[in-house]
N, C-alpha and C positions, 0 to 999 in steps of 0.2 A: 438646250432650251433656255430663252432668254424671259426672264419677268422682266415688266414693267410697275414699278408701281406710281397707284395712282394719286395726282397731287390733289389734296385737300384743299378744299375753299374754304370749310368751318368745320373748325374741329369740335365736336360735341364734348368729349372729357375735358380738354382744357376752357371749355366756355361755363360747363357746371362748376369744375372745381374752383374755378373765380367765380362766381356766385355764393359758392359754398363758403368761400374766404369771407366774402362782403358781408355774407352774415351773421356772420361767428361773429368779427368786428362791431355790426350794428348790437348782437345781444352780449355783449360782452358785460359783463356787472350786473345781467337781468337775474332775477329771480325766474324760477322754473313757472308761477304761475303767468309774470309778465313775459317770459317764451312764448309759454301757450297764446297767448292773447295776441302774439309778434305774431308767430305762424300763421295765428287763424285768418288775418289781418292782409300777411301775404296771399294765402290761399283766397282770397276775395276780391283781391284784385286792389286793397285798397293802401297798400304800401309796394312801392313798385323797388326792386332790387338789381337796377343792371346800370 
């Protein structure tokens, strides 16, 4: 029995965990309430992270 596997066009883990990176960087030295405020900000579409 032969697999093939199959090749990726976008990899979904390696495109979050560079995200994830970008934004550890942007809150880097925030205080927990200017997080809050970062995230809510992303979540609204009004800070864009890619």
């Amino acid at each position: 029995m032969t697999t093939t596997k199959e090749i990726k066009t976008f990899d979904s883990v390696a495109f979050f965990r560079a995200i994830k990176e970008k934004m550890a960087k942007m809150m880097e030295g925030m205080t927990l309430a200017e997080k809050k405020i970062f995230m809510q900000q992303i979540r609204e579409g009004k800070i864009k992270v890619v």
